[in-house]
MDTraj code that builds the backbone (N, CA, C; nanometers):
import mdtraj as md
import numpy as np

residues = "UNK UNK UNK UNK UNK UNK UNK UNK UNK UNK UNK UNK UNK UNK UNK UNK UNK UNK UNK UNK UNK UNK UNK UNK UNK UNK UNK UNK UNK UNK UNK UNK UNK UNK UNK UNK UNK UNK UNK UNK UNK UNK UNK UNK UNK UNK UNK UNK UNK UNK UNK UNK UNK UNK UNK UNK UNK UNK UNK UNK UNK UNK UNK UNK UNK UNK UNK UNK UNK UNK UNK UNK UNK UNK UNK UNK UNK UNK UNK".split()
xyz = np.array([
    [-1.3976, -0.9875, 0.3740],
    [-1.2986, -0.9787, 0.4779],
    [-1.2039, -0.8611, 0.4534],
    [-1.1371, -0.8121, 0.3202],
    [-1.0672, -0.7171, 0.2775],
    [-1.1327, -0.5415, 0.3695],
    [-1.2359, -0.5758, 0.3227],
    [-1.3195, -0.4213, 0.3372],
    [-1.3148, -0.4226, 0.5090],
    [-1.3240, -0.5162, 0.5961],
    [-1.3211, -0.5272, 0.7172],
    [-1.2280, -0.4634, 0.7793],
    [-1.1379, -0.5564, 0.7158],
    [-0.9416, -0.5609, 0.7923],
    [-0.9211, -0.4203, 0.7345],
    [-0.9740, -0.3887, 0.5793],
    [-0.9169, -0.2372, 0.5879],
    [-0.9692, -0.1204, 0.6820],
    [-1.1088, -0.1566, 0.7270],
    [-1.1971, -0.0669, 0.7669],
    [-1.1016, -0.0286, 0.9415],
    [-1.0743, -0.1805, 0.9668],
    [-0.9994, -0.1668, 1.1183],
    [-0.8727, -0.0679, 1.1095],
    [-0.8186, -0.1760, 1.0045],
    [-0.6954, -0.0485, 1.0005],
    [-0.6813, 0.0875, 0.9840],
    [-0.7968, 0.1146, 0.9183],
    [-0.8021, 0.2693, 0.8857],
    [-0.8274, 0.3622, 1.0293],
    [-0.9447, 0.2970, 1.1070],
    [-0.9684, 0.3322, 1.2386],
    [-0.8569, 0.3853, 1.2659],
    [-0.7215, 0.2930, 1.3179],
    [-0.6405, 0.2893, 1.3855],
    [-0.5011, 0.3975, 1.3312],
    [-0.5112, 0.4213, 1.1597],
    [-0.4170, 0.4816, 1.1406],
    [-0.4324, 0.6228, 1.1202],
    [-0.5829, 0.5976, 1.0866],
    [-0.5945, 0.7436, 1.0465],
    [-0.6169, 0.8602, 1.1538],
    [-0.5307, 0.9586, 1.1078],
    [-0.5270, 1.1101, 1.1745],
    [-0.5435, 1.2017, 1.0569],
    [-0.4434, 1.3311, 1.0265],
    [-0.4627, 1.4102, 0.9716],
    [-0.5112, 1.3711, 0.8244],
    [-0.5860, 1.4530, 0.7312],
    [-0.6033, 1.3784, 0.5729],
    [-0.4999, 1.4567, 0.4988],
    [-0.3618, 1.4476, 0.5437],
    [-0.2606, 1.4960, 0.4644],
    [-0.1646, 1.3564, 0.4052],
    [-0.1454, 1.3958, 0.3095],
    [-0.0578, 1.2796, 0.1768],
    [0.0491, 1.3374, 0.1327],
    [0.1964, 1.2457, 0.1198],
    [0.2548, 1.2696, 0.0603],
    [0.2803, 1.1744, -0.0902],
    [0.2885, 1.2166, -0.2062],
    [0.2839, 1.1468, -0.3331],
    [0.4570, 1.1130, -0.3170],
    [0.4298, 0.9947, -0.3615],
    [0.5868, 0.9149, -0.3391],
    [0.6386, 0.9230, -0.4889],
    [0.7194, 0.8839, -0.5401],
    [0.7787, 0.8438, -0.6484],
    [0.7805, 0.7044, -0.7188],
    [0.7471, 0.6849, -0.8255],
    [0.7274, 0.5620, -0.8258],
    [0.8121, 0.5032, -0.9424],
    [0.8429, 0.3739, -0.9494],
    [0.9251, 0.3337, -1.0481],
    [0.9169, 0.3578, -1.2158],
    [0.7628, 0.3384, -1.2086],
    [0.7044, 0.3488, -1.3437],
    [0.5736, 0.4493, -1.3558],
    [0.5261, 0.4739, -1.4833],
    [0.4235, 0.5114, -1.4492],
    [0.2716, 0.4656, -1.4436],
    [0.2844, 0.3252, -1.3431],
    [0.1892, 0.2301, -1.3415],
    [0.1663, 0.1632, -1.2264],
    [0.2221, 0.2612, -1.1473],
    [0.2624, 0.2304, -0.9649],
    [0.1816, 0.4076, -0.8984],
    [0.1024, 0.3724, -0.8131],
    [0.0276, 0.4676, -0.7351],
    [0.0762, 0.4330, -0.6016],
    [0.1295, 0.5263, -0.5174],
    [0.2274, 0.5342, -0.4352],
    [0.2196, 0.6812, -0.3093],
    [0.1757, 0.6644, -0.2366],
    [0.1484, 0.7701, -0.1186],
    [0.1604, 0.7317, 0.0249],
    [0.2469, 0.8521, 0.1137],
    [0.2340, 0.8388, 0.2168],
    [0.1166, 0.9342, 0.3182],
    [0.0919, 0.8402, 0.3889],
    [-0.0046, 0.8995, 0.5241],
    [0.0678, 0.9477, 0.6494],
    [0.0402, 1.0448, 0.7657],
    [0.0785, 1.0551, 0.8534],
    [0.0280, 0.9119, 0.9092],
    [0.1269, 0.9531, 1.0360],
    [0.1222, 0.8174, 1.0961],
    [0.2307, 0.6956, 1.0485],
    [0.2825, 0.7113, 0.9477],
    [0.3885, 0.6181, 0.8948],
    [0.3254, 0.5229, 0.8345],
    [0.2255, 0.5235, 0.7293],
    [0.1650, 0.4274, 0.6883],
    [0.1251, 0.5039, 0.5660],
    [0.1416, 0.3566, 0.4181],
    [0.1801, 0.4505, 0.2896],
    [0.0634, 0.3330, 0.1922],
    [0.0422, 0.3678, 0.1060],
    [-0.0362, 0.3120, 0.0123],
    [-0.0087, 0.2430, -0.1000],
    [0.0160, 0.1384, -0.1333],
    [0.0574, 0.1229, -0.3208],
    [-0.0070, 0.0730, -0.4063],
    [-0.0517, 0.1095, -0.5245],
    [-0.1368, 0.0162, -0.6060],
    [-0.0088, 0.0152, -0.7649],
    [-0.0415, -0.1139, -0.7736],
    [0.0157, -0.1754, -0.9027],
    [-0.0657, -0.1774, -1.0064],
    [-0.0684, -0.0928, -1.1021],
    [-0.2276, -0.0680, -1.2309],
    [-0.1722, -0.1091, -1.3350],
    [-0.0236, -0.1735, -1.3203],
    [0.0799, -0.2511, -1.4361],
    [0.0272, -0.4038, -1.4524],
    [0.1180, -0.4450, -1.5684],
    [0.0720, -0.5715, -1.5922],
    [0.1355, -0.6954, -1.5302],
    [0.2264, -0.6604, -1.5017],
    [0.3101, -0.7280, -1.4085],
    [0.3404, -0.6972, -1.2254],
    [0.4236, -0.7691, -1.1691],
    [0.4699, -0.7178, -1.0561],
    [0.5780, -0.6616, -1.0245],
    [0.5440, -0.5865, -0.9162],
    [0.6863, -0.4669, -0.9061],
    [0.6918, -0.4868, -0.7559],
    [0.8290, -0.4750, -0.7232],
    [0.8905, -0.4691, -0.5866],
    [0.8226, -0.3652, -0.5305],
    [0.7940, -0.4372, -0.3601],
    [0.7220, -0.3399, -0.2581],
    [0.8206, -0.2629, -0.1828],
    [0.7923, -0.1778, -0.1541],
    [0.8695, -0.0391, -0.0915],
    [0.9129, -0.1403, 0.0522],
    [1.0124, -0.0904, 0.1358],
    [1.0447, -0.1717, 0.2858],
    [0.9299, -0.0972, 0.3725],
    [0.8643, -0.2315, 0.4323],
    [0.7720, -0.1661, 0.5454],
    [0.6819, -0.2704, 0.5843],
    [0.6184, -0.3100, 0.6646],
    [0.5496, -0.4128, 0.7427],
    [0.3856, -0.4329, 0.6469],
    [0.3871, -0.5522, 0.5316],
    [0.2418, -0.5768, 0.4983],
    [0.1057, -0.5761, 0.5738],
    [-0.0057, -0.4625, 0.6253],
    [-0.1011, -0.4964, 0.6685],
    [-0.2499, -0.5211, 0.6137],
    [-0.2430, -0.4765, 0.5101],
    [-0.3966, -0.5009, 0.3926],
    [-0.3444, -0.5272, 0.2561],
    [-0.3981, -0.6507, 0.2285],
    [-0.3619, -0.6157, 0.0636],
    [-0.5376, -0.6831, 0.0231],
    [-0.5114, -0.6782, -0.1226],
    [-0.6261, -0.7095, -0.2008],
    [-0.6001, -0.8663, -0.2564],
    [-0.4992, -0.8559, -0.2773],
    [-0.4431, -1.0187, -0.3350],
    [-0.3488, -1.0750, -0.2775],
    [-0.3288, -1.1587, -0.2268],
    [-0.1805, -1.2049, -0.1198],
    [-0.0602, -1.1790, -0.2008],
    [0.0252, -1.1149, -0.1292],
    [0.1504, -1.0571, -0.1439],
    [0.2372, -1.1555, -0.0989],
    [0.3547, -1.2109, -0.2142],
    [0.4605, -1.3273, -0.1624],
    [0.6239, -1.2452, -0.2055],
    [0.6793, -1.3188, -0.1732],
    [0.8229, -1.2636, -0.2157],
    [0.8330, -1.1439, -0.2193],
    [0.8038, -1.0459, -0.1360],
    [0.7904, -0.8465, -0.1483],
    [0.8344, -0.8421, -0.3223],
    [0.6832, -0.8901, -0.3778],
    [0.6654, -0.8244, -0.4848],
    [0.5040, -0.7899, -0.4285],
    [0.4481, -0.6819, -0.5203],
    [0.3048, -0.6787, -0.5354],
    [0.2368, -0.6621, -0.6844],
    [0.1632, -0.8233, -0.6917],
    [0.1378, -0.8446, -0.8066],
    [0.0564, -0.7057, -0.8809],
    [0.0262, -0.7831, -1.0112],
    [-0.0652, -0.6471, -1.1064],
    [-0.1695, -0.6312, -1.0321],
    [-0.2559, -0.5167, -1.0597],
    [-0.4239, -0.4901, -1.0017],
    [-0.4184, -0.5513, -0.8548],
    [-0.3320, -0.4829, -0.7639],
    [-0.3283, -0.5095, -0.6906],
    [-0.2875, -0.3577, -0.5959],
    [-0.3737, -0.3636, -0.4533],
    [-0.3026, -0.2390, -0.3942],
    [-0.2489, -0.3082, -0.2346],
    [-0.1747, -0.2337, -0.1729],
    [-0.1314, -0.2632, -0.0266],
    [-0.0911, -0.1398, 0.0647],
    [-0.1300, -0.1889, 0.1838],
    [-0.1402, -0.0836, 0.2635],
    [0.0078, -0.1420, 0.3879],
    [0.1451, -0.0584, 0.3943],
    [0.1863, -0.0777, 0.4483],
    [0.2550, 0.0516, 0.5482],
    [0.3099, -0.0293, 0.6793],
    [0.3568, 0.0202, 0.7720],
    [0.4940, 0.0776, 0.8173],
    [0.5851, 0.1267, 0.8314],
    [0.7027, 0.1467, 0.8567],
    [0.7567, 0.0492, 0.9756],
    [0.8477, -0.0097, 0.9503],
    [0.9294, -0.1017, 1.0447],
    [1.0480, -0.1110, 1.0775],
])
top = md.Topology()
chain = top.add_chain()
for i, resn in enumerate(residues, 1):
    res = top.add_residue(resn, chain, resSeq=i)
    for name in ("N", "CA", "C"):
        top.add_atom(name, md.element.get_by_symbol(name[0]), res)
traj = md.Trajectory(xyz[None], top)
């Protein structure tokens, strides 16, 4: 189901293949924005780290309390 919902979303967000590299808290957070207002995060830490503000639309592991657990990535939206 993951590979699906991402596959839709990608349809829908993707335009140019330009990225901006975000900043990230640690160095165990992978963090980029897409045109279109839609940004990327993966957590490669052992723990969880607070999600950036922006509307959850794909994750890999369910996302509770805007944290995003370890080994985990999410694809969110601007809101």
């Amino acid at each position: 189901m993951l590979y699906r919902d991402a596959l839709r979303c990608r349809r829908k967000l993707q335009t140019t293949e330009n990225m901006d590299w975000m900043p990230s808290t640690n160095g165990q957070v992978l963090h980029f924005a897409r045109p279109g207002g839609w940004r990327c995060v993966t957590n490669f830490g052992p723990g969880p780290v607070p999600l950036p503000h922006g509307t959850v639309i794909v994750t890999s592991v369910p996302v509770e309390g805007g944290q995003l657990p370890a080994d985990t990535t999410a694809w969110l939206i601007n809101s």
